[in-house]
N, C-alpha and C positions, 0 to 999 in steps of 0.2 A: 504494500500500500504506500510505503515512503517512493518507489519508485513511480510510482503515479505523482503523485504533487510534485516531483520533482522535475518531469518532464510535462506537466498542463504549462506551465509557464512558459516554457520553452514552444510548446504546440502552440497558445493563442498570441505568442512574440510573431511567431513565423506567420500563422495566419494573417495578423494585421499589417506586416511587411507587403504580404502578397495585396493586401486588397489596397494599400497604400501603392503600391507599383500600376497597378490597374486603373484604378482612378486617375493616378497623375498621367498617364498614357490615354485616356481620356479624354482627358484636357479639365478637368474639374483639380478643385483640389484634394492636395491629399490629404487632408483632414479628415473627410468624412468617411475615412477607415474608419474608425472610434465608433462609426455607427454601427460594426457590427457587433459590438460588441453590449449593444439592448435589445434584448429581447422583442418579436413581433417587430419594431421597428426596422432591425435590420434586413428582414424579409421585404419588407415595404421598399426599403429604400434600394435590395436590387433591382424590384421589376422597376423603379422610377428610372435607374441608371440606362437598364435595360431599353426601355422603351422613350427614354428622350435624346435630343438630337444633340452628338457627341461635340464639345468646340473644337475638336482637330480635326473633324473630319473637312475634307477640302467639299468648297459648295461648288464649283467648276469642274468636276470629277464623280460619276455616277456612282456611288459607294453603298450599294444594296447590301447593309448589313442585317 
């Protein structure tokens, strides 16, 4: 059991790294990693990520994501 709590920490560091890489590739910032880590919230806020229009994508370039 000690080796569980010693690697959650290390599991939700990495996770938030990742969703902080993602978002800033985005073009949002990366702050709103932190959101995954509330409950129901952060479920909201992927289908929002999901589903609005990214600022890096080029508007001169047909980019069917």
């Amino acid at each position: 059991m000690t080796f569980f709590y010693l690697l959650l920490p290390i599991y939700v560091a990495f996770c938030l790294w990742l969703g902080f890489r993602i978002v800033q590739k985005a073009g949002f910032d990366g702050w709103w990693a932190l959101v995954l880590l509330i409950p129901v919230v952060n479920i909201a806020m992927i289908w929002v990520f999901a589903f609005t229009r990214w600022p890096t994508l080029k508007e001169d370039i047909k980019q069917d994501l």
